[in-house]
N, C-alpha and C positions, 0 to 999 in steps of 0.2 A: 289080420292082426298078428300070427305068426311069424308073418314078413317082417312088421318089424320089430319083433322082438329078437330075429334070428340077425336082420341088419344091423342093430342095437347092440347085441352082441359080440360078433365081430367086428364093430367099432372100437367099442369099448375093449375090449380084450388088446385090440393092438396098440391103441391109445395107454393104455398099462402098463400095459408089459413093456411093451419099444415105442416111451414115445418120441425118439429120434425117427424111426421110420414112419410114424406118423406124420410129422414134422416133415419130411420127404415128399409122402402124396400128397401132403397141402402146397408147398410152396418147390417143387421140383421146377415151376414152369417161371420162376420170378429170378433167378441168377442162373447168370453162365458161368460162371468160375464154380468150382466147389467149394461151399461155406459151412461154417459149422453153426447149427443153431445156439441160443443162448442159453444156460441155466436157468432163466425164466420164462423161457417161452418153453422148456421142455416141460416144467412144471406145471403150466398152462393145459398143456396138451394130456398129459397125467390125467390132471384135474376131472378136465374134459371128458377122458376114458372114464374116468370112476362113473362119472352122472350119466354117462351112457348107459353103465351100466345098471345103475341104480334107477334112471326110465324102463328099461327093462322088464326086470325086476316088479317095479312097479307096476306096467302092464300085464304081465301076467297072474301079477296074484289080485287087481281091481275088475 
């Protein structure tokens, strides 16, 4: 259960904080040219980190 609370976290955390770099280890292997993500996919990816964190959370305090 620890597992993934610890994986859950450092999801979310990078998904947060940078989620441009998030955005990186999802879609690194889909363009060869260097692209920049969209302001709604970065948003997405935000999102994403929050509710990572919030399952989290969640598990450890249920």
């Amino acid at each position: 259960m620890w597992l993934f609370v610890i994986i859950f976290v450092i999801f979310g955390m990078i998904g947060t904080l940078s989620p441009r770099t998030s955005w990186y280890l999802s879609n690194w292997w889909r363009f060869e040219n260097k692209t920049d993500p969209s302001k709604a996919s970065l948003f997405i990816y935000r999102i994403s980190g929050i509710i990572f964190l919030l399952a989290a959370l969640l598990i450890i305090f249920v």
